[in-house]
C-alpha positions as CSV (number, residue, x, y, z in Angstrom):
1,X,-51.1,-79.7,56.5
2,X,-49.1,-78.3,53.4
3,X,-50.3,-74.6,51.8
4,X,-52.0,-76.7,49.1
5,X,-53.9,-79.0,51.0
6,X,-55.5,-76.2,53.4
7,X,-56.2,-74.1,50.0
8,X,-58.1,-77.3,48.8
9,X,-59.9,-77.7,52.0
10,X,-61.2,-73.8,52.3
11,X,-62.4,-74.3,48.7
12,X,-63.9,-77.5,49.2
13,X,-65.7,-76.2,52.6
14,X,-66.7,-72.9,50.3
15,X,-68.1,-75.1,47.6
16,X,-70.4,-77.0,50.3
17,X,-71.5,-73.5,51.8
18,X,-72.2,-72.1,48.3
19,X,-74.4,-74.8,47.4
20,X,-76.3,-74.9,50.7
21,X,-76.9,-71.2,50.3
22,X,-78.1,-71.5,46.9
23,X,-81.1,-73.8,47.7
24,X,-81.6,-71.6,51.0
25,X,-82.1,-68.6,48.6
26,X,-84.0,-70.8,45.8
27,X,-86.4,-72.5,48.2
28,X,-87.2,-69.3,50.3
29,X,-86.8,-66.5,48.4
30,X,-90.4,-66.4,46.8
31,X,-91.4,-65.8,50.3
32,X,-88.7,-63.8,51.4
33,X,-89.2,-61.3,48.9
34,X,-92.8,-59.8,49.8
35,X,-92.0,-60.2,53.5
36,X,-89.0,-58.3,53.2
37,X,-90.4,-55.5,50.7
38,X,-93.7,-55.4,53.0
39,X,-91.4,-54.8,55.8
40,X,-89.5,-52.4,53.9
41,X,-92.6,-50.1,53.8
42,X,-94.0,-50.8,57.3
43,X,-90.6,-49.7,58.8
44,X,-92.7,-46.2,58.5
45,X,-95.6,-47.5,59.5
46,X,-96.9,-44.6,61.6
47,X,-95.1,-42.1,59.8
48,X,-97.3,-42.8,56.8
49,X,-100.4,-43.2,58.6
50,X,-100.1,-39.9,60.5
51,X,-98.8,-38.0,57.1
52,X,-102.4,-39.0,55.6
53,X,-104.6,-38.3,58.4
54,X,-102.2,-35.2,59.1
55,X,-106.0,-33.9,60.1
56,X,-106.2,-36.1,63.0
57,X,-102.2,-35.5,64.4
58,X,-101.1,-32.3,63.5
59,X,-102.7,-28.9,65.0
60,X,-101.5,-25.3,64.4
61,X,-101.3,-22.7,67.0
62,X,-101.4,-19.6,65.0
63,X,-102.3,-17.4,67.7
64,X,-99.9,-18.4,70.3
65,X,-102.3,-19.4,72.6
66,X,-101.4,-21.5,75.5
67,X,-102.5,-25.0,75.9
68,X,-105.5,-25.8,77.6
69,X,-105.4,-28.5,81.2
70,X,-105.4,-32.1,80.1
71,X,-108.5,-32.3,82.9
72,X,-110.0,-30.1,80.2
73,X,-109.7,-32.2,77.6
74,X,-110.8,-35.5,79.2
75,X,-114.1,-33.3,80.2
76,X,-114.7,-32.6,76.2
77,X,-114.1,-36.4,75.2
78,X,-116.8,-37.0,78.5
79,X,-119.7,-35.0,77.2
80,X,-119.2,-37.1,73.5
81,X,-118.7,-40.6,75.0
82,X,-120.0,-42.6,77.9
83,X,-117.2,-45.4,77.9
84,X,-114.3,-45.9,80.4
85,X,-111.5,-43.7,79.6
86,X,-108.4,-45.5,80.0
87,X,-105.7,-43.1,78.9
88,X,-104.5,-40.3,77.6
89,X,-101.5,-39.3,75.7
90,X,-99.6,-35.9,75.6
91,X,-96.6,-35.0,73.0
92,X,-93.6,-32.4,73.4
93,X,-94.0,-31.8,69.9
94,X,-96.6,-28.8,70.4
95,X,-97.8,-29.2,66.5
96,X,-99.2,-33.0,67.9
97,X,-102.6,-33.6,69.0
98,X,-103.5,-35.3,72.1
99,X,-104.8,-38.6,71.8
100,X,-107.0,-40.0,74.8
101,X,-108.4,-43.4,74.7
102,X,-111.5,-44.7,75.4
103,X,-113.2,-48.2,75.9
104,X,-116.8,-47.8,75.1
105,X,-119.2,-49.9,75.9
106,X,-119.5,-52.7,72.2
107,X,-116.2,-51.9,71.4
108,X,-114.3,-55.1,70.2
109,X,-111.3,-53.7,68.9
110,X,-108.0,-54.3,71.0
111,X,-106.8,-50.8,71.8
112,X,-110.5,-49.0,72.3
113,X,-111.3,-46.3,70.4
114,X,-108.4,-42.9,70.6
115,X,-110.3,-39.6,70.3
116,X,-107.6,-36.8,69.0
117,X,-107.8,-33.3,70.3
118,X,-106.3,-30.1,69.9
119,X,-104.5,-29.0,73.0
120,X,-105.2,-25.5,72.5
121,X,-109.1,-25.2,71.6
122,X,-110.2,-28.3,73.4
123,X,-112.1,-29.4,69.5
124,X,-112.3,-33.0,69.1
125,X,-110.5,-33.9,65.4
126,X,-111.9,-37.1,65.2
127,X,-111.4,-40.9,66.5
128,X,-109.6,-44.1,65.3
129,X,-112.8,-45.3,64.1
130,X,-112.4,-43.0,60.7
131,X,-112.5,-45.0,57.2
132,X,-109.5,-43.9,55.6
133,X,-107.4,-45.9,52.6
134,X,-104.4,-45.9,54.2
135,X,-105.0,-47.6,57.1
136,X,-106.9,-50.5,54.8
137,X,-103.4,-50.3,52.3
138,X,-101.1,-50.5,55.7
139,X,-103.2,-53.2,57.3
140,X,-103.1,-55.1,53.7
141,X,-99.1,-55.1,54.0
142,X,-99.1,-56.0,57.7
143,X,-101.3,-59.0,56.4
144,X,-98.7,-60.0,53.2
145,X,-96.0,-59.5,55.7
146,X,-96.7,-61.5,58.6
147,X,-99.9,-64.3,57.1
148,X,-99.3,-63.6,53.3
149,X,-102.7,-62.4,52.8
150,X,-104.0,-66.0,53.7
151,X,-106.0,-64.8,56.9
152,X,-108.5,-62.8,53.6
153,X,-109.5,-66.5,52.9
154,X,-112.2,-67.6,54.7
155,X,-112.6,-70.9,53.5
156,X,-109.7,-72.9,55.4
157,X,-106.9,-74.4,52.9
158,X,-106.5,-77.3,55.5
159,X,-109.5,-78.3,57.5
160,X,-107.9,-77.9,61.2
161,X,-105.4,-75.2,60.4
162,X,-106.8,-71.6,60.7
163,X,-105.6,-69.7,57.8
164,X,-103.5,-67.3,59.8
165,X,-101.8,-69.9,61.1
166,X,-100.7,-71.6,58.0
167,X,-99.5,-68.8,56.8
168,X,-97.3,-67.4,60.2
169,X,-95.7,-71.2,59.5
170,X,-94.5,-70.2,56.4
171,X,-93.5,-66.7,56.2
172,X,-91.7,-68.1,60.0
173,X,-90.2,-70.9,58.3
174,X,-88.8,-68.5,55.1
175,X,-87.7,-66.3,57.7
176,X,-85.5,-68.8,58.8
177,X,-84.3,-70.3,56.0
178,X,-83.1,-66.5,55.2
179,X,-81.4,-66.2,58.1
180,X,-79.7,-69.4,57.2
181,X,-78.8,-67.8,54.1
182,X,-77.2,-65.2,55.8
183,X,-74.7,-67.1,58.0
184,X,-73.6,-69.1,55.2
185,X,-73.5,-66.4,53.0
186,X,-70.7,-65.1,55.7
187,X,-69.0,-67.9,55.3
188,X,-68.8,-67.8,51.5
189,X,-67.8,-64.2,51.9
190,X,-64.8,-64.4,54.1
191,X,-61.9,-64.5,52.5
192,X,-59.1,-67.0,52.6
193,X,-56.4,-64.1,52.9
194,X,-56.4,-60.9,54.8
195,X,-55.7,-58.9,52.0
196,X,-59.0,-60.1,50.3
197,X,-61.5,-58.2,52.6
198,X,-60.7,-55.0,50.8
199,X,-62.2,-56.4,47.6
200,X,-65.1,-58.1,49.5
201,X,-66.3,-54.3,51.0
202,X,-66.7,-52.3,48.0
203,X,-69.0,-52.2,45.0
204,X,-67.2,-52.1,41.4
205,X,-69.8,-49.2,39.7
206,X,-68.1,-49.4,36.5
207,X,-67.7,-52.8,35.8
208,X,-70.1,-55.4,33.8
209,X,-73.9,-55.4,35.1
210,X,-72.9,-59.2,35.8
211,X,-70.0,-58.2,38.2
212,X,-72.3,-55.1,39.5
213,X,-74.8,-57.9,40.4
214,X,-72.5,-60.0,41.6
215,X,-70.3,-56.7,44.4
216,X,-74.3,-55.9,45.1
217,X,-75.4,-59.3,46.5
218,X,-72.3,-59.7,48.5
219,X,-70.8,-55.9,49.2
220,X,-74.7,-54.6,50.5
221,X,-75.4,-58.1,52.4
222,X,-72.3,-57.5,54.6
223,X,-73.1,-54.0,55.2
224,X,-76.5,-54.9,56.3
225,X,-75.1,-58.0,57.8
226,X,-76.2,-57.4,61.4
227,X,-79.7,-55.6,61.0
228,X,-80.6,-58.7,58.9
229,X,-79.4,-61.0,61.7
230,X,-81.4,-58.9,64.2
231,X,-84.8,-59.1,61.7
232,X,-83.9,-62.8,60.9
233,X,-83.6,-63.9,64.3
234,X,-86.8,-62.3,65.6
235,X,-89.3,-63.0,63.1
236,X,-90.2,-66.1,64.2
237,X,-91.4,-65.1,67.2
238,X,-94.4,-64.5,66.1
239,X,-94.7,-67.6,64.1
240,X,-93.7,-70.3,66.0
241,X,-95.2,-71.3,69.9
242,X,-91.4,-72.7,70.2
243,X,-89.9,-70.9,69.2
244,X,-91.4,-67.1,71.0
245,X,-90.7,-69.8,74.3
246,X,-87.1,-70.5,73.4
247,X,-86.4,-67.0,73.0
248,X,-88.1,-66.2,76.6
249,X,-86.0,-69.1,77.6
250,X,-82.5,-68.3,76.4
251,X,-83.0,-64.8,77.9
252,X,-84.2,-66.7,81.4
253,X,-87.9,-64.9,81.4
254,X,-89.7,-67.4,80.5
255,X,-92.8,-68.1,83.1
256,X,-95.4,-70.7,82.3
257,X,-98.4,-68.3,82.8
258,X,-97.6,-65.1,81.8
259,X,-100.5,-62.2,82.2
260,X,-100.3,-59.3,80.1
261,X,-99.9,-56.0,82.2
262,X,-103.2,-53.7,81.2
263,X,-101.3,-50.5,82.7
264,X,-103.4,-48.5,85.5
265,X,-106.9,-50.5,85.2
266,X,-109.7,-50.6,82.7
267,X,-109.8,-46.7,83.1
268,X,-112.6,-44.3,84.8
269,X,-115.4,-44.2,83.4
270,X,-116.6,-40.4,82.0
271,X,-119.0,-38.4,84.2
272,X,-118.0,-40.6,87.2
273,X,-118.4,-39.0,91.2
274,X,-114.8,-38.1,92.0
275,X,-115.4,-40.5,94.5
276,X,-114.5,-43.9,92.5
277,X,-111.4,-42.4,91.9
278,X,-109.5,-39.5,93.6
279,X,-107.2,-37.8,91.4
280,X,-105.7,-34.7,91.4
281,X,-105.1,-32.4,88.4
282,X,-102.8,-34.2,85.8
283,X,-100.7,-31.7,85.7
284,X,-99.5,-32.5,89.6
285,X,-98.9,-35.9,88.3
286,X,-96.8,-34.7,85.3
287,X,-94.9,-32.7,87.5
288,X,-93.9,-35.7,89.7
289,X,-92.9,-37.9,87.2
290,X,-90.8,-35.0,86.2
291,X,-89.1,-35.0,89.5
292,X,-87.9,-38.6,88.9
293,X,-87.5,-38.7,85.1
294,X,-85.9,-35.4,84.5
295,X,-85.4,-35.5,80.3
296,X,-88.2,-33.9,77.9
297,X,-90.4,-36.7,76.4
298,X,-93.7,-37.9,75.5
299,X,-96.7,-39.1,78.3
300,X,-98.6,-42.0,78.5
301,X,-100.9,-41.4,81.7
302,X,-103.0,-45.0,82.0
303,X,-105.8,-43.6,84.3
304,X,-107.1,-45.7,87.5
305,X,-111.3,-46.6,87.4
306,X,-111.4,-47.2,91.0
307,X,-110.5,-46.0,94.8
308,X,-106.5,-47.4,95.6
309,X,-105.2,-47.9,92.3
310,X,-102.1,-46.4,91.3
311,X,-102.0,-43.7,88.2
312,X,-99.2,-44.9,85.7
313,X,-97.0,-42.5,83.4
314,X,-94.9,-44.1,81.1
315,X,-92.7,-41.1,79.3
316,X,-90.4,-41.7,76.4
317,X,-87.4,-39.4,75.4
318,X,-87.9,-37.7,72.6
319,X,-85.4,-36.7,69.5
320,X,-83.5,-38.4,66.6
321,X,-81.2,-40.6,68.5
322,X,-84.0,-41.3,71.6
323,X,-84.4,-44.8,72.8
324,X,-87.8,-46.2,72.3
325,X,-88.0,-47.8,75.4
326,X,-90.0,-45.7,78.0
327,X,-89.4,-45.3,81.7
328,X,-92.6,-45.8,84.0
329,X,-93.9,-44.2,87.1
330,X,-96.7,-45.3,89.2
331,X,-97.9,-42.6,91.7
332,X,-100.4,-42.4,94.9
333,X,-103.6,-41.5,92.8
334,X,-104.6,-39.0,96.2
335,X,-101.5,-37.3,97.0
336,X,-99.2,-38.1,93.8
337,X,-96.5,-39.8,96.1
338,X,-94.0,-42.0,94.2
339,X,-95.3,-45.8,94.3
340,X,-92.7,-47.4,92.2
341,X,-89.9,-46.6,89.7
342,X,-89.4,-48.6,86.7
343,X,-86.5,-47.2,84.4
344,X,-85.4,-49.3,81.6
345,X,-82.0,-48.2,81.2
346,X,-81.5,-50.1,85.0
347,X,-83.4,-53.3,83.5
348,X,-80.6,-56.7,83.9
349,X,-79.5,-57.0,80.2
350,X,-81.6,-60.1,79.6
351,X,-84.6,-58.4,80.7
352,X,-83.8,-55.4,78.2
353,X,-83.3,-58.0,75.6
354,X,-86.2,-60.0,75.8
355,X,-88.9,-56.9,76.4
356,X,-87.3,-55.3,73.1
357,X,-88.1,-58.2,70.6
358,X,-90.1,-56.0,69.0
359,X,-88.1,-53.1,68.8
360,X,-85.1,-55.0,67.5
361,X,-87.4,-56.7,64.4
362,X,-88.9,-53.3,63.6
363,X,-86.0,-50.8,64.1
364,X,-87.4,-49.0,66.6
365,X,-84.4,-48.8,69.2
366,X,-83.0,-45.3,68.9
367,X,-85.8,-43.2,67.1
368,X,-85.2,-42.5,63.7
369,X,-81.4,-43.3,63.6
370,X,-82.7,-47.0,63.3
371,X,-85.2,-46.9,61.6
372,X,-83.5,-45.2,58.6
373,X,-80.9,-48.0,58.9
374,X,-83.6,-50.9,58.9
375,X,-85.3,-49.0,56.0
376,X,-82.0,-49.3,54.1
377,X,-81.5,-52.8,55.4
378,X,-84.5,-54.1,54.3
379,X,-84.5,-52.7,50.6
380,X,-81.2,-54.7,50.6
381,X,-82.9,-57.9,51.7
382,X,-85.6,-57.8,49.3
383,X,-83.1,-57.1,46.4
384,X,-80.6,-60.5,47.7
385,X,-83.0,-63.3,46.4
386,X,-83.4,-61.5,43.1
387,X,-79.4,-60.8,42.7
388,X,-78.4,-64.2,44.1
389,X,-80.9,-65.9,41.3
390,X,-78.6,-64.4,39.0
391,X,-76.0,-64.5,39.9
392,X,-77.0,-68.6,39.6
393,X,-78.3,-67.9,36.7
394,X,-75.2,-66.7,35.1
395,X,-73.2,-69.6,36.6
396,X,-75.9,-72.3,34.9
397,X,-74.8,-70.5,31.7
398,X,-70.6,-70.5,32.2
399,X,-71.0,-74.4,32.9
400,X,-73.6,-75.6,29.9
401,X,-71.1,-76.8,27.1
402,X,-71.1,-74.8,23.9
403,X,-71.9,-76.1,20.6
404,X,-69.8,-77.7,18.1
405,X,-70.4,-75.9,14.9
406,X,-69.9,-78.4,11.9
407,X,-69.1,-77.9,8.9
408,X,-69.7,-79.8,5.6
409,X,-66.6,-79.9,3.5
């Protein structure tokens, strides 16, 4: 094949590309751009929350004094509730509260109800079940995110399709045309010759908006390139029954019937004989876990409710770089002896993969590292259908024919 003939061939097979991204962008992008922006702002989504109800999170120790036994603090949250307590959480920031979670007895909400404490004076600050704004204006962008607000209509759109539904189909569906977007975006961006990459990865600041539009769309996209992929690809998940199955399946843990694991048990309940369940100080169990998972971190300790169960304690490293992915330890609830082992980092690849869906669609992989790199990523995704519609735009306008002024002589 002659120089010519391969140089018509790349542009033909750009041309193709360039259309089929076009109508990718056009047709998904309405979608695409309050899922993206919603995501955008939900990258933080526990940062904001806490930075609101900084009452409930944050204590201060102003006096130094030491903090009180976590046997302590389950006996305060006993005296004010007569549910099960399932769990209870302790933080190696010393400026965090400890949360301890309690299933009481009505309580219809998936995670129970989390009384926070302060580790020092044993006071209760207050429970999950507080009315605050934020949590309705963070729920509200979880809704436009994943169901675009269509699970607030209560009248079904289509009689045998729950709203919620509907609308997972087509924020899932957008999410994939976007991702389609991406990979032929790639190909529109790759450049015939080697010497053209340098011109494809940087943004001309002082040329005409048009060509700023035009090194935005395509510079920023390839920069982001990979975190979009990771979102792209993983959305769906949550939309599609097929699709959350051919994930499992590609990673080879798929299993027909899968339970989810509840951690320790339902919990103890509060004011119980020390006879349903034998435990020893939580601190002894700390202090074994610490044995095998030697690295400072944060504790999850999911308590037993009955005679032979194991006590579990996940921890989770702690610090700008830390892997969200905890370790977990479950230990003899009557002499603390090591029951099982479960580190993640020692997890077959595909294992790690699939269990981390989550993290890889939120960010949350290594602490705040990636979640300031989604965050950027994601303002980048919102801004692509809005620079790639005029970037159309603009084309439409080069190809209509101009005017043929006449004149009368």
């Amino acid at each position: 094949m002659t120089k010519k003939a391969k140089n018509t061939t790349w542009k033909t097979v750009r041309m193709e590309f360039n259309e089929i991204h076009l109508w990718l962008g056009l047709i998904g992008g309405l979608v695409i751009i309050p899922v993206c922006l919603t995501g955008t702002i939900y990258t933080y989504n526990s940062e904001i929350r806490e930075a609101f109800k900084s009452h409930l999170y944050k204590v201060e120790n102003l006096s130094g004094m030491p903090a009180i036994s976590p046997d302590e603090l389950l006996q305060a949250v006993g005296q004010e509730s007569a549910g099960n307590i399932n769990a209870i959480q302790l933080f190696d920031d010393p400026s965090r509260s400890v949360q301890v979670t309690v299933r009481e007895e009505g309580d219809k909400s998936r995670f129970g109800t989390t009384f926070f404490l302060n580790p020092y004076t044993g006071q209760i600050l207050g429970t999950s079940k507080e009315k605050h704004w934020i949590d309705e204006f963070m729920g509200n962008m979880f809704s436009l995110h994943r169901w675009m607000l269509l699970d607030k209509i209560e009248a079904p759109i289509f009689d045998e399709l729950p709203n919620r539904t509907l609308g997972s189909y087509i924020t899932g569906a957008a999410t994939i045309l976007f991702t389609l977007g991406l990979l032929t975006g790639m190909v529109i961006w790759f450049p015939q010759k080697l010497k053209g990459w340098k011109q494809g990865l940087k943004v001309k600041w002082k040329a005409n908006w048009k060509r700023l539009n035009f090194d935005l769309h395509n510079t920023l996209a390839f920069y982001s390139l990979i975190f979009l992929l990771c979102m792209g690809l993983t959305g769906p998940f949550w939309s599609f029954p097929w699709y959350k199955d051919g994930w499992q399946k590609f990673w080879g843990t798929y299993q027909e019937n899968t339970s989810q694991r509840g951690g320790g048990g339902p919990g103890r309940e509060a004011g119980a004989p020390s006879e349903a369940a034998e435990l020893l100080p939580l601190r002894l169990y700390i202090a074994r876990a610490d044995e095998v998972l030697d690295y400072r971190g944060d504790y999850r300790i999911s308590l037993p409710s009955s005679l032979g169960q194991a006590v579990s304690v996940q921890k989770n490293r702690v610090g700008f770089f830390a892997p969200s992915a905890g370790d977990r330890i479950e230990l003899d609830q009557s002499t603390g002896m090591v029951h099982s082992v479960e580190l993640f980092r020692e997890k077959p690849w595909n294992e790690r993969m699939s269990r981390s869906i989550k993290a890889l669609h939120i960010g949350d992989v290594y602490g705040q590292f990636t979640k300031l790199l989604y965050f950027l990523s994601c303002l980048v995704a919102t801004s692509l259908p809005i620079t790639g519609t005029i970037i159309w735009i603009n084309k439409l306008k080069k190809k209509k024919p101009k005017k043929v002024q006449r004149f009368n002589r």
